[in-house]
Backbone bond lengths (Angstrom), bond angles and torsions (degrees), N, CA, C in turn:
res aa  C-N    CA-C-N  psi(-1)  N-CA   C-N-CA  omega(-1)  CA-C   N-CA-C  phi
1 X - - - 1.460 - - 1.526 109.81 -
2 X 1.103 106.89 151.76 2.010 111.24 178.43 1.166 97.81 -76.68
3 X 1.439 95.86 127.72 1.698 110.21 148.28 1.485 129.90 -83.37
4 X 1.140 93.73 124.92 2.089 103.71 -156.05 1.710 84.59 -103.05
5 X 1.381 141.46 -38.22 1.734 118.27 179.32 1.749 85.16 -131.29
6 X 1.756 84.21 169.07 1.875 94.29 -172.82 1.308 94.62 -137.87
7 X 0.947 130.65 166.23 1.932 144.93 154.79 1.341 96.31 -123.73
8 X 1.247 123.77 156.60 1.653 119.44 147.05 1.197 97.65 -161.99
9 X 1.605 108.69 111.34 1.538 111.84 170.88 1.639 115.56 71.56
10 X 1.384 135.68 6.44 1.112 153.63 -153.28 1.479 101.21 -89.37
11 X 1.298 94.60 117.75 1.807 109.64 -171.55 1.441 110.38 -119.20
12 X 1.350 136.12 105.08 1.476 129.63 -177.60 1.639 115.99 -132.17
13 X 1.758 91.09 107.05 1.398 116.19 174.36 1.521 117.08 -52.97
14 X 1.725 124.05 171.20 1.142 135.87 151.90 1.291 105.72 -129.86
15 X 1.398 141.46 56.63 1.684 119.62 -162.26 1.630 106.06 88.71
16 X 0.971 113.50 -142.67 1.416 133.34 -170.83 1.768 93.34 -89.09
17 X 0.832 156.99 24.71 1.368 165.35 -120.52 1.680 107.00 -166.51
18 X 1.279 143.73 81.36 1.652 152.56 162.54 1.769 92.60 -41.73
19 X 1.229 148.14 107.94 1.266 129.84 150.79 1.323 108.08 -71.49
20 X 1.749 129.48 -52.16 0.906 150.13 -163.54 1.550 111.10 -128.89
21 X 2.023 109.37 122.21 1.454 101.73 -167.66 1.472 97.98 -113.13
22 X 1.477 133.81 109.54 1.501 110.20 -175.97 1.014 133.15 45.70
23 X 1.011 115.80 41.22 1.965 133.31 170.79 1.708 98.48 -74.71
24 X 1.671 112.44 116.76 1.462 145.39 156.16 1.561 106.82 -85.61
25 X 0.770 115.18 146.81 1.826 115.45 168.92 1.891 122.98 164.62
26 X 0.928 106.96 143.21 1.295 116.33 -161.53 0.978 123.97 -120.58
27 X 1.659 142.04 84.27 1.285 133.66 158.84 1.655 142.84 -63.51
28 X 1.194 119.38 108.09 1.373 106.36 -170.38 1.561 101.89 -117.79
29 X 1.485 103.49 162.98 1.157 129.81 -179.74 1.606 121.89 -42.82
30 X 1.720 96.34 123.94 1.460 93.76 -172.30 1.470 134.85 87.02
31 X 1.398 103.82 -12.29 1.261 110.57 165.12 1.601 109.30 -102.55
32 X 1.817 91.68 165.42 1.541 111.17 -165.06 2.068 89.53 -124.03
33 X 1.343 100.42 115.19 1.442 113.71 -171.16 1.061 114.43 -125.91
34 X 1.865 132.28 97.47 0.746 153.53 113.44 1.628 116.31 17.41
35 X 1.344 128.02 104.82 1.447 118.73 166.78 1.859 99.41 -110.49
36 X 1.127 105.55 159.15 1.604 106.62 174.88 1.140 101.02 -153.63
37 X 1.595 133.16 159.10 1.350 150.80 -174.80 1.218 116.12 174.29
38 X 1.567 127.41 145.80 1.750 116.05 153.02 1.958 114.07 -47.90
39 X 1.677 84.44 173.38 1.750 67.08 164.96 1.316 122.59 -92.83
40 X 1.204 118.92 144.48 1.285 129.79 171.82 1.834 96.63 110.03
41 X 0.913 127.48 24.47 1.375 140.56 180.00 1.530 104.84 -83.89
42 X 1.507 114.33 -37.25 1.783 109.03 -175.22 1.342 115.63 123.34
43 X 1.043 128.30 0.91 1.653 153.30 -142.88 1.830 83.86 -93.14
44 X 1.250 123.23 -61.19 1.294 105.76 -159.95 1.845 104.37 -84.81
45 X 1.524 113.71 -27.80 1.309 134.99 -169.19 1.690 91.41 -56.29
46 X 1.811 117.91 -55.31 1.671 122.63 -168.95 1.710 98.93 -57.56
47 X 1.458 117.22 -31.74 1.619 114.75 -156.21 1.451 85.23 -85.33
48 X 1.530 145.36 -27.81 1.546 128.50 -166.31 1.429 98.89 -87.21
49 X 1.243 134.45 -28.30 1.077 149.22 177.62 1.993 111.58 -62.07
50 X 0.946 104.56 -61.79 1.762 109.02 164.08 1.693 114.75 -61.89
51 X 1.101 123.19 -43.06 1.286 136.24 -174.53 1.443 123.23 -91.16
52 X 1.888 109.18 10.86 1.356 116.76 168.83 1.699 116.47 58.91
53 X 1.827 110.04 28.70 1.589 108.80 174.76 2.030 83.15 -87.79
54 X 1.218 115.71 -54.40 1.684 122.28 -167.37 1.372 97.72 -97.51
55 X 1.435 83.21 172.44 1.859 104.93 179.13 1.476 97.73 -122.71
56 X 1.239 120.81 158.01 1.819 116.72 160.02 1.132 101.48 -87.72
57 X 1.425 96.67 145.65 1.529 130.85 159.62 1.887 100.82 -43.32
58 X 0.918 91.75 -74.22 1.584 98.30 -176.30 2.116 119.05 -125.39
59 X 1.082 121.53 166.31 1.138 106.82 167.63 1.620 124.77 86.57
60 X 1.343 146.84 -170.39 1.400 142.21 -170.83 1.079 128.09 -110.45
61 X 1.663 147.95 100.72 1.299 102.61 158.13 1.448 104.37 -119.76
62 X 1.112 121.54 -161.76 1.662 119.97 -139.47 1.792 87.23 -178.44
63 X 1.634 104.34 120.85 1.365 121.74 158.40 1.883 125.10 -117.99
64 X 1.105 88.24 106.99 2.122 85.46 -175.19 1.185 126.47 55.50
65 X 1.305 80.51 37.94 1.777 95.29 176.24 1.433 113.18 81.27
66 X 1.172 113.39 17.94 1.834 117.62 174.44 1.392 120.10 -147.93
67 X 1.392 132.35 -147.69 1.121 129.21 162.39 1.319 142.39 -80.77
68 X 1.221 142.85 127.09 1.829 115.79 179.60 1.375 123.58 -63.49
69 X 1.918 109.42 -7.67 1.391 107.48 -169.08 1.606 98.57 -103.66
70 X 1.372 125.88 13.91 1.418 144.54 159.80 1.582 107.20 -47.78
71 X 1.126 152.16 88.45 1.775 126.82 150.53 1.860 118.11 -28.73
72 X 0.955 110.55 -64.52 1.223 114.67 -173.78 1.614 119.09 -40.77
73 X 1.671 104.62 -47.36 1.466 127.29 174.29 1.326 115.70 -72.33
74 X 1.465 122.60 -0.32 1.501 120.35 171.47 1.292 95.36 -111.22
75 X 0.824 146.38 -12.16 1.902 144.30 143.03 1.121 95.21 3.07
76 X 1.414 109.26 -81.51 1.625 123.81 -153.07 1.528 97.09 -79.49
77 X 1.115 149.45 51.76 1.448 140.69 156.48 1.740 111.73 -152.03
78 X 1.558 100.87 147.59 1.458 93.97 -170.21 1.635 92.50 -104.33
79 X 1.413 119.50 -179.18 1.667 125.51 -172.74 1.703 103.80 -133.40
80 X 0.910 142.77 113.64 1.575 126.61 132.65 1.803 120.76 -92.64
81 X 1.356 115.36 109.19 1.765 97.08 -173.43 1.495 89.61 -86.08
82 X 1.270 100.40 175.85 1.904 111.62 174.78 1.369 97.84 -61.23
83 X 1.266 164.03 -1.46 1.400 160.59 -148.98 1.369 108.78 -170.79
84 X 1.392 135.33 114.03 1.192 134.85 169.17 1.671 104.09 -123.17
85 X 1.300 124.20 154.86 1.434 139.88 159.36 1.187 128.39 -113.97
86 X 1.402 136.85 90.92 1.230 149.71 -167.69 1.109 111.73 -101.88
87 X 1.896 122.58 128.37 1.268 118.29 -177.57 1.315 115.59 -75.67
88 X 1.546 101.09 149.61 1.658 109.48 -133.24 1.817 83.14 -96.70
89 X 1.480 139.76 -11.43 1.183 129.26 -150.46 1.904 85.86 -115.25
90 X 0.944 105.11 -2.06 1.716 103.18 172.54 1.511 107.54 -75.81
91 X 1.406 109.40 159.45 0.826 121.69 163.27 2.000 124.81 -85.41
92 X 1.015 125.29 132.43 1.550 123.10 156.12 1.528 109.73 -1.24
93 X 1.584 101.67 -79.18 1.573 113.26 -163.15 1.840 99.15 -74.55
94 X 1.309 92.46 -25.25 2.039 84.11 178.02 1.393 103.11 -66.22
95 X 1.689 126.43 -51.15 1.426 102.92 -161.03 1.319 116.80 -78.58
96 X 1.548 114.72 -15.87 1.962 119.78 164.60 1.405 88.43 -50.81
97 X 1.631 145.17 -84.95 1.313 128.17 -146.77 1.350 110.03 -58.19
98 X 1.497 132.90 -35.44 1.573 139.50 -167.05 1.689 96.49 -52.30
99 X 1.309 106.73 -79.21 1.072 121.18 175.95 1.585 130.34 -42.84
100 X 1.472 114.38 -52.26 1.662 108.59 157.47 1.698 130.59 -62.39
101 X 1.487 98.77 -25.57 1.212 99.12 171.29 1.997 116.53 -51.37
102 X 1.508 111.11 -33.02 1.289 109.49 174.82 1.614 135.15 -68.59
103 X 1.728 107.52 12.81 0.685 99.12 -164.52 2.119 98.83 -140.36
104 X 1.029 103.01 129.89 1.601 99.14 -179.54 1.750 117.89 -55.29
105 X 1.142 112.42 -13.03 1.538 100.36 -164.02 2.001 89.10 -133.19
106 X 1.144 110.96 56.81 1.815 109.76 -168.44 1.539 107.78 -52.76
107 X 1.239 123.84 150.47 1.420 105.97 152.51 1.198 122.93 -102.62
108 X 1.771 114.09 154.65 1.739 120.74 -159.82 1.109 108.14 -49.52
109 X 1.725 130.30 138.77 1.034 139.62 153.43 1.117 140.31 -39.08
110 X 1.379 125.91 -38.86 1.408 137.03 159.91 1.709 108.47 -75.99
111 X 0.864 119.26 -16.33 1.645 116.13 -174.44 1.641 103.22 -96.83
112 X 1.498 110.33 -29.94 1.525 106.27 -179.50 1.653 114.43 -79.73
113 X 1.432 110.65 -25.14 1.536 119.95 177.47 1.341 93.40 -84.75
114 X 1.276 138.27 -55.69 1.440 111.35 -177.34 1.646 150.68 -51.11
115 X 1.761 79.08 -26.23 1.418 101.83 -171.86 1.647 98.28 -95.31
116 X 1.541 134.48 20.21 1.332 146.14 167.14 1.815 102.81 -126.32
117 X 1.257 120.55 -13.74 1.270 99.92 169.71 1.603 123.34 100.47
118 X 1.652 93.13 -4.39 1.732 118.09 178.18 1.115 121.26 -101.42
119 X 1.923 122.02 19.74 1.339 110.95 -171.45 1.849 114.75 -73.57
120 X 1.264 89.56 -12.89 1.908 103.90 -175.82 1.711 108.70 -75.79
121 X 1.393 105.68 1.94 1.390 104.05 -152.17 1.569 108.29 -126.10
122 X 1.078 105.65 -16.40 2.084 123.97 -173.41 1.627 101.59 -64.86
123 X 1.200 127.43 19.67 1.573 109.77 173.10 1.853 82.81 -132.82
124 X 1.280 139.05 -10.14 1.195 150.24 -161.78 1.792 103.46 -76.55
125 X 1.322 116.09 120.76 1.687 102.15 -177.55 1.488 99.17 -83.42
126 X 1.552 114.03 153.44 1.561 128.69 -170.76 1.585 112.57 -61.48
127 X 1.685 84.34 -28.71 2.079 83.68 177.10 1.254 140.61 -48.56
128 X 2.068 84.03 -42.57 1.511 114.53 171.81 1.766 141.65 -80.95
129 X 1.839 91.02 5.28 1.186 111.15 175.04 1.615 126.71 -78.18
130 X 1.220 129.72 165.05 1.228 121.89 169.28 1.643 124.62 -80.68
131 X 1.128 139.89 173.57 1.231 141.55 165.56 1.507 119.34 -50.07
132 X 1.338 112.50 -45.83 1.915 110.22 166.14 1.085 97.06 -60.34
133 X 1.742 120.58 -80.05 1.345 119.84 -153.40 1.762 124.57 -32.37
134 X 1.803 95.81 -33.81 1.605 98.95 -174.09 1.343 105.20 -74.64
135 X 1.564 121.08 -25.42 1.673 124.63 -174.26 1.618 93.00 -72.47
136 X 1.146 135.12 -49.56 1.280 123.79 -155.54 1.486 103.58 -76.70
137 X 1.367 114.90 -40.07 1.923 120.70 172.12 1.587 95.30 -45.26
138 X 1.646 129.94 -58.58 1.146 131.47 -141.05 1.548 87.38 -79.33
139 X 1.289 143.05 -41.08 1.472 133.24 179.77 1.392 118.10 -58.47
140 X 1.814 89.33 -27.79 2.147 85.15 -165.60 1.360 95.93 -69.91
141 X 1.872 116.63 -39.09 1.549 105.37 -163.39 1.454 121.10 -56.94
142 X 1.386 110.70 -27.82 1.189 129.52 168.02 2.253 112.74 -38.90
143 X 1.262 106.52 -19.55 1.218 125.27 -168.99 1.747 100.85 -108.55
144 X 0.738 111.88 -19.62 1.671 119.80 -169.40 1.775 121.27 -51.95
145 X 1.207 103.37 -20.53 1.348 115.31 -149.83 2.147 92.37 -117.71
146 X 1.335 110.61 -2.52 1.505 106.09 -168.09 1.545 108.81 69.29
147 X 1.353 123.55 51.90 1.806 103.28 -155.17 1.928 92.33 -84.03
148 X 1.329 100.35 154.88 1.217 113.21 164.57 1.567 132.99 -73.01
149 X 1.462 104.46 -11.25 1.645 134.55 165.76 1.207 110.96 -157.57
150 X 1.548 109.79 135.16 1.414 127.59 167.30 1.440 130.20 -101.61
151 X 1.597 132.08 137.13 1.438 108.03 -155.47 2.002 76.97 -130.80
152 X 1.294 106.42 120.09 1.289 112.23 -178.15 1.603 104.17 -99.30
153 X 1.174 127.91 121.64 1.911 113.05 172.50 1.698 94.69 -130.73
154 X 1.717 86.01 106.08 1.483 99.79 161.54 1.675 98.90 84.64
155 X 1.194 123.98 37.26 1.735 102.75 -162.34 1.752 115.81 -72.88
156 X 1.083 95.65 -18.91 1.726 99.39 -150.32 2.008 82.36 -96.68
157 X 1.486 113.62 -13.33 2.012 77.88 170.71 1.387 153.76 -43.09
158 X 1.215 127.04 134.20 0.965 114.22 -164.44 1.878 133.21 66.06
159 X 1.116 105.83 19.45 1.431 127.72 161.09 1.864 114.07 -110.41
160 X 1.628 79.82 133.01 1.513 87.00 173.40 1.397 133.19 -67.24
161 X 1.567 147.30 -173.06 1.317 136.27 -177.03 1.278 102.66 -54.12
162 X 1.360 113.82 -76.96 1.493 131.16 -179.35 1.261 120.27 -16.78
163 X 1.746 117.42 -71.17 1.696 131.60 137.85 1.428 99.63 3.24
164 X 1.395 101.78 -119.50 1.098 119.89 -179.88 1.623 135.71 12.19
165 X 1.613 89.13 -68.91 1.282 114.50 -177.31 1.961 118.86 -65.53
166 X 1.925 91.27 -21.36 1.389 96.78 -175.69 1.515 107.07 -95.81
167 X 1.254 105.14 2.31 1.916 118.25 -172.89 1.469 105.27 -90.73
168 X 1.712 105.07 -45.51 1.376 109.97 159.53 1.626 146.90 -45.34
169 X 1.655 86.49 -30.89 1.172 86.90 176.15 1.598 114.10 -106.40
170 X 1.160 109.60 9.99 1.520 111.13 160.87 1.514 115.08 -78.08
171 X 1.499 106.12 -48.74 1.436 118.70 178.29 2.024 106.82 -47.23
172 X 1.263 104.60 -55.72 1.299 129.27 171.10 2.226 100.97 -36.04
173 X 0.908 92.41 -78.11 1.625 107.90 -170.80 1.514 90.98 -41.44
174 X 1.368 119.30 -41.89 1.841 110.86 -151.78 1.572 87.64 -92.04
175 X 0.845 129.44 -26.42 1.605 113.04 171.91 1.795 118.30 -65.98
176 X 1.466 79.33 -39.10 1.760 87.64 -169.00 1.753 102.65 -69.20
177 X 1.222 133.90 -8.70 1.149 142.34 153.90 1.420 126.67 -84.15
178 X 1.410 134.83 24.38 0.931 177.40 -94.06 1.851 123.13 -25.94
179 X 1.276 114.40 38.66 1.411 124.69 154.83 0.812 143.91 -45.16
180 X 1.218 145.88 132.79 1.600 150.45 164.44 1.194 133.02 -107.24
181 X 1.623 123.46 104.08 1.198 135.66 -179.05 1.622 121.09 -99.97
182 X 1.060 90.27 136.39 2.055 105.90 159.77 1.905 109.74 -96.12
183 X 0.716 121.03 125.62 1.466 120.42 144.12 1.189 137.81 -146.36
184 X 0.978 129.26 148.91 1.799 138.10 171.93 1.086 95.94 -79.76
185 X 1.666 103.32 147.47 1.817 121.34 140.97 1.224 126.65 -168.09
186 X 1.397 110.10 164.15 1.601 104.18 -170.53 1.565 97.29 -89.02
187 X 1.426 145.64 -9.86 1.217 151.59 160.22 1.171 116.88 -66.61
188 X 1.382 116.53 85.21 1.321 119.42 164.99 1.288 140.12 -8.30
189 X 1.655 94.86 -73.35 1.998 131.09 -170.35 2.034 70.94 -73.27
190 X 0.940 147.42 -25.34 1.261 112.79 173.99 1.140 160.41 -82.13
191 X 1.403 80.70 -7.05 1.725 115.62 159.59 1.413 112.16 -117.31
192 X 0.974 130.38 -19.16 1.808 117.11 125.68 1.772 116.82 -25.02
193 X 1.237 95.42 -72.51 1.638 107.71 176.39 1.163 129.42 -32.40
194 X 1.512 110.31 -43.44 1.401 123.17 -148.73 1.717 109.34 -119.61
195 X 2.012 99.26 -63.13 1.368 103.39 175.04 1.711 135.34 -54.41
196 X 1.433 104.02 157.52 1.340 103.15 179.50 1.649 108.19 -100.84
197 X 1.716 111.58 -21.77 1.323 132.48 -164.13 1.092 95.63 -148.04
198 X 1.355 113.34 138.73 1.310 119.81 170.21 2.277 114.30 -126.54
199 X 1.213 95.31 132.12 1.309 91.81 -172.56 1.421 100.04 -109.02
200 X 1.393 122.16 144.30 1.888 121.33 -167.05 2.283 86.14 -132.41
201 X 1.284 85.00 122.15 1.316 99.20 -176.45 1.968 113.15 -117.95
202 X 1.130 110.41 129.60 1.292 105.61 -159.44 1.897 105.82 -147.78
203 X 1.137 116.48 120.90 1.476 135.93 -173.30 1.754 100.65 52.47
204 X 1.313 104.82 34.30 1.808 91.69 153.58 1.976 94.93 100.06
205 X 1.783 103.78 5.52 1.482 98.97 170.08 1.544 113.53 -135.83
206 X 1.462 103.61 -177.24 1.325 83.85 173.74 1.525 100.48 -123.00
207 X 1.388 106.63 148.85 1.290 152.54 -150.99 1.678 124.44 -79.62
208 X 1.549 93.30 -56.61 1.444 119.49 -171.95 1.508 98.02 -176.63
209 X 1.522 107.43 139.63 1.357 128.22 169.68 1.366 127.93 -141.79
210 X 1.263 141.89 117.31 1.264 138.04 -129.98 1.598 122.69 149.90
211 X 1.093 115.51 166.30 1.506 124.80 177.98 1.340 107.55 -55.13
212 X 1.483 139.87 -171.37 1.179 159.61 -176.38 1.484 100.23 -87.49
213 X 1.658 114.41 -81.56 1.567 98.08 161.94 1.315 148.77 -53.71
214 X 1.555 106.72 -31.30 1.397 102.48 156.11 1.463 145.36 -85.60
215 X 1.996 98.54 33.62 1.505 98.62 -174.97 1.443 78.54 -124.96
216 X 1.151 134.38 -11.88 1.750 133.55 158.17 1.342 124.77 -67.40
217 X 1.047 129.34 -39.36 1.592 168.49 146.92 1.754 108.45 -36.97
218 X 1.197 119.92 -51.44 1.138 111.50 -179.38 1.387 122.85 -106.73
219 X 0.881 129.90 27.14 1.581 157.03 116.09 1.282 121.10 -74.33
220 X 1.147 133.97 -17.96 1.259 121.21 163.32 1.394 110.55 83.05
221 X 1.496 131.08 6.74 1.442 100.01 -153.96 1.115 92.82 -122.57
222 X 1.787 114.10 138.12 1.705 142.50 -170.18 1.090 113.86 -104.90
223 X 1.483 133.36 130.21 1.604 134.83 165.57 1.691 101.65 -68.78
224 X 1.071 105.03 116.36 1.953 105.28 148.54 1.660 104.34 -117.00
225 X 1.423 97.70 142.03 0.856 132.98 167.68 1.867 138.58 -103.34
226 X 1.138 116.74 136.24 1.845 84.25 -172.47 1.795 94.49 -172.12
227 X 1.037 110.48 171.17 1.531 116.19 -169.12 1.700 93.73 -107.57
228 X 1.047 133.52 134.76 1.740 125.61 154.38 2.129 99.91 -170.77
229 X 1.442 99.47 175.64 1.258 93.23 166.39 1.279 158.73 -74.97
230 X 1.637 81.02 -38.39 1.389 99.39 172.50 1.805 92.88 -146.27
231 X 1.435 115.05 161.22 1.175 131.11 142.73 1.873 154.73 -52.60
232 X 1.329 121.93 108.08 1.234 90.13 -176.68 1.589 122.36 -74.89
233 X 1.267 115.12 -129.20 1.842 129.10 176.16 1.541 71.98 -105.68
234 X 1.558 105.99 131.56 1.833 118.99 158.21 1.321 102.62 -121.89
235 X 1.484 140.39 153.84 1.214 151.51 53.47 1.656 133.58 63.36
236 X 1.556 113.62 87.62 1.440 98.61 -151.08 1.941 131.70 49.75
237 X 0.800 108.46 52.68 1.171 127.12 -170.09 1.698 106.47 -90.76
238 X 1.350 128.66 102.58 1.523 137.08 176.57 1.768 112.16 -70.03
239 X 1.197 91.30 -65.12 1.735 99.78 -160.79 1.659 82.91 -166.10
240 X 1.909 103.74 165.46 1.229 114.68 -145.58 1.744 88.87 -168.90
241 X 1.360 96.08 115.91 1.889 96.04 177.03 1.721 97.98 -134.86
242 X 1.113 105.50 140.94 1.856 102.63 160.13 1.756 113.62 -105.69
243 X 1.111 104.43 152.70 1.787 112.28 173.98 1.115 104.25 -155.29
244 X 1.658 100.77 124.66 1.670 95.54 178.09 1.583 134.68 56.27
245 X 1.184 121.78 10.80 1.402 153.13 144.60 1.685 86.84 107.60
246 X 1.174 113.17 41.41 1.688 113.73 163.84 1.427 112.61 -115.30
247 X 1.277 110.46 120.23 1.572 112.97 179.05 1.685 124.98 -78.00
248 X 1.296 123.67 113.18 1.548 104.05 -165.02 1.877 87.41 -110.81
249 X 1.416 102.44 139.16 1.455 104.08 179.23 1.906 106.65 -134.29
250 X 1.098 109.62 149.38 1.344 120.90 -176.38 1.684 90.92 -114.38
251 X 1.363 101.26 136.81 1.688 123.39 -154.10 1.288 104.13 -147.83
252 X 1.732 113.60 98.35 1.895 98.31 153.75 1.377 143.75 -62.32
253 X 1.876 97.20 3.67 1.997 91.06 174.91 2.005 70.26 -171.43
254 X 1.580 83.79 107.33 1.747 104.95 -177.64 1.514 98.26 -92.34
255 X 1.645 138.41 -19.53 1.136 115.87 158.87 1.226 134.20 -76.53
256 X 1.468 129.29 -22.70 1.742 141.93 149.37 1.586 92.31 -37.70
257 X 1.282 127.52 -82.18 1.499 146.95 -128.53 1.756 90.44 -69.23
258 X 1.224 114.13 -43.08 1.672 124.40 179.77 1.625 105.91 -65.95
259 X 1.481 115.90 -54.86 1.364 132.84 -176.83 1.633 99.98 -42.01
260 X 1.220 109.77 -67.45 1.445 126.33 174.52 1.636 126.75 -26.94
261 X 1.182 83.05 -71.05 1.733 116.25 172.56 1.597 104.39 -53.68
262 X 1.307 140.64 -14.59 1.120 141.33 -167.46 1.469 84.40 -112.32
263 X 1.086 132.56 -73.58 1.841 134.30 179.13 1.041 94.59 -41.84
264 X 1.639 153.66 -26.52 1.110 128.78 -171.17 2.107 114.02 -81.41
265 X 1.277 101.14 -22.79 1.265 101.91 177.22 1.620 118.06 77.01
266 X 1.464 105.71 9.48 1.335 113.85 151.91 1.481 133.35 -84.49
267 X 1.243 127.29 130.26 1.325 134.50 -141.46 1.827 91.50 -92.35
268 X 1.158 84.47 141.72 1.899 86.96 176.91 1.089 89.42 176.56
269 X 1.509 120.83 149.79 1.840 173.39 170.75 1.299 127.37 -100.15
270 X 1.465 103.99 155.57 1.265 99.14 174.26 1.829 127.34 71.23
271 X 0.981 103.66 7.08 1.490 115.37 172.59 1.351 115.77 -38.78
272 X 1.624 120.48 119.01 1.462 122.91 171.45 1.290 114.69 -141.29
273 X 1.235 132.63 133.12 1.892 145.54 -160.70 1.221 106.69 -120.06
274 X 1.104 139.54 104.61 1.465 133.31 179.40 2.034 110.74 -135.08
275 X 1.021 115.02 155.77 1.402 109.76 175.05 1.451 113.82 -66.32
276 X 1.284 106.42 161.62 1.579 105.60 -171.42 1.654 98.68 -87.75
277 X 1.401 99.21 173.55 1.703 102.89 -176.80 1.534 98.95 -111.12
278 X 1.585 107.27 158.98 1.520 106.02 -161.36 1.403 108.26 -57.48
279 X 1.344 126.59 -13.00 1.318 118.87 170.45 1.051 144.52 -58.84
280 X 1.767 107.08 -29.36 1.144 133.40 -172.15 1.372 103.06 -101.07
281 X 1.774 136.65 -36.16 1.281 133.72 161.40 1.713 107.41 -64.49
282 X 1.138 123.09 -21.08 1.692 119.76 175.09 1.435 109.57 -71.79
283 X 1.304 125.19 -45.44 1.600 130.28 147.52 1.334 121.00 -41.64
284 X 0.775 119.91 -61.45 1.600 114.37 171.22 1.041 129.13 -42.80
285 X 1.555 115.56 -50.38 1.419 117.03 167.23 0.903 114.08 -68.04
286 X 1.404 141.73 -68.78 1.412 124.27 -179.39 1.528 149.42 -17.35
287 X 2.041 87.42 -53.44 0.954 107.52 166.87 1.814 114.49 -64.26
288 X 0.968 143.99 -59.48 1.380 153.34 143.90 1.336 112.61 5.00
289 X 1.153 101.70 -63.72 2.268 125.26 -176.18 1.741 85.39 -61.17
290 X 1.404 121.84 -59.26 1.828 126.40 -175.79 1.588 106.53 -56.91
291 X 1.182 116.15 -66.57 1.680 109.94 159.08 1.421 127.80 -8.46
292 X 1.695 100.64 -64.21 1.583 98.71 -168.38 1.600 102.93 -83.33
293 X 1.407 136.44 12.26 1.504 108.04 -147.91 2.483 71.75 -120.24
């Protein structure tokens, strides 16, 4: 498959400050890629870096076969950063034309607001909008241009379920027409939702790279669940919550931790083993990467 952005070895300082430590990574065509990290992990630092806002310190990166600090070569890519500023005395339908106008191959105006959920809204000035509405305008513009890759950071903040769900499925449609997206988020189930790969980036590296199940999977770590009173000493033991006198525990080896729990001769019910959700394998690693440092 084509690789449409590159890293290789790409290291980008602030001062005495590593944002990015030797970050490799590979985007290819058609895929929808998931980035994840705490903050301050590098997540937005890798997207200015592909998208020609930064340069690396040291090392490669590479957009569509050219440069990111190219104009011409950012043609083909759309932007949402976590923060946009839109002039507030424009209209809706004015800043769709402002913005497509920059681009030779625009996409239709009525088809780009519809397919974001703003066709009710294009005579509406931006001033007078709400806080979603301006996040969801600021994702569609991101679409304006037909880009050949989309780099979403953070898109869906501050949108409600509903939102969300209708942003998704725009994002959704432009892939399925053969697009390729990156995005960050602090919503898990949303790159659950969306990604095909998920990459987990942590103090300026990367972490884990891989499918959805196989970035759950290789951590190992299992929810059990179970009814009892109290707890003994367990065995790979993550984290530990009670509700309602049900114990839910996150476990790097849930057959030891069960084995145990039976030698302990404490009485408990209700036993349930299930894989963890990427949320709970995104914790894990992190925590792990914090461990060794």
């Amino acid at each position: 498959m084509t690789v449409l952005a590159r890293a290789v070895e790409a290291t980008r300082r602030y001062g005495e400050v590593v944002a990015l430590d030797r970050v490799s990574l590979e985007i290819r065509a058609g895929e929808i890629v998931g980035l994840l990290g705490p903050n301050g992990a590098g997540k937005s630092t890798l997207i200015n870096l592909f998208v020609g806002l930064r340069r690396p310190s040291s090392g490669l990166v590479e957009l569509l076969g050219g440069s990111p600090a190219d104009p011409l070569v950012r043609r083909g890519i759309g932007v949402t950063p976590q923060e946009t500023g839109l002039p507030e005395a424009l209209r809706v339908g004015e800043i769709v034309d402002l913005v497509s106008a920059h681009f030779p191959d625009a996409a239709g105006k009525a088809e780009l607001l519809a397919r974001f959920g703003l066709e009710d809204l294009a005579k509406r000035q931006i001033g007078g909008l709400s806080g979603g509405q301006k996040r969801r305008l600021a994702v569609a513009l991101a679409f304006a241009g037909n880009p050949r890759m989309v780099f979403l950071d953070e898109p869906t903040t501050g949108l409600d379920v509903e939102a969300r769900r209708a942003l998704w499925d725009g994002v959704k449609a432009y892939h399925e027409s053969g697009g390729t997206v990156l995005l960050t988020s602090h919503y898990l189930e949303e790159i659950e939702a969306l990604a095909e790969r998920v990459v987990v980036v942590g103090r300026g590296r990367v972490l884990a790279d891989d499918t959805v199940r196989a970035v759950r999977d290789m951590v190992g770590v299992r929810r059990v669940s179970l009814v009892a009173d109290r707890l003994p000493e367990l065995p790979g033991l993550i984290s530990s919550d009670r509700e309602d006198g049900r114990f839910h525990l996150l476990t790097s080896d849930s057959d030891e931790l069960v084995v145990e729990l039976v030698r302990s001769g404490v009485p408990f019910s209700g036993l349930e083993i299930r894989p963890s959700s990427l949320e709970e394998a995104f914790l894990a690693i992190t925590e792990k990467e914090s461990a060794h440092v």
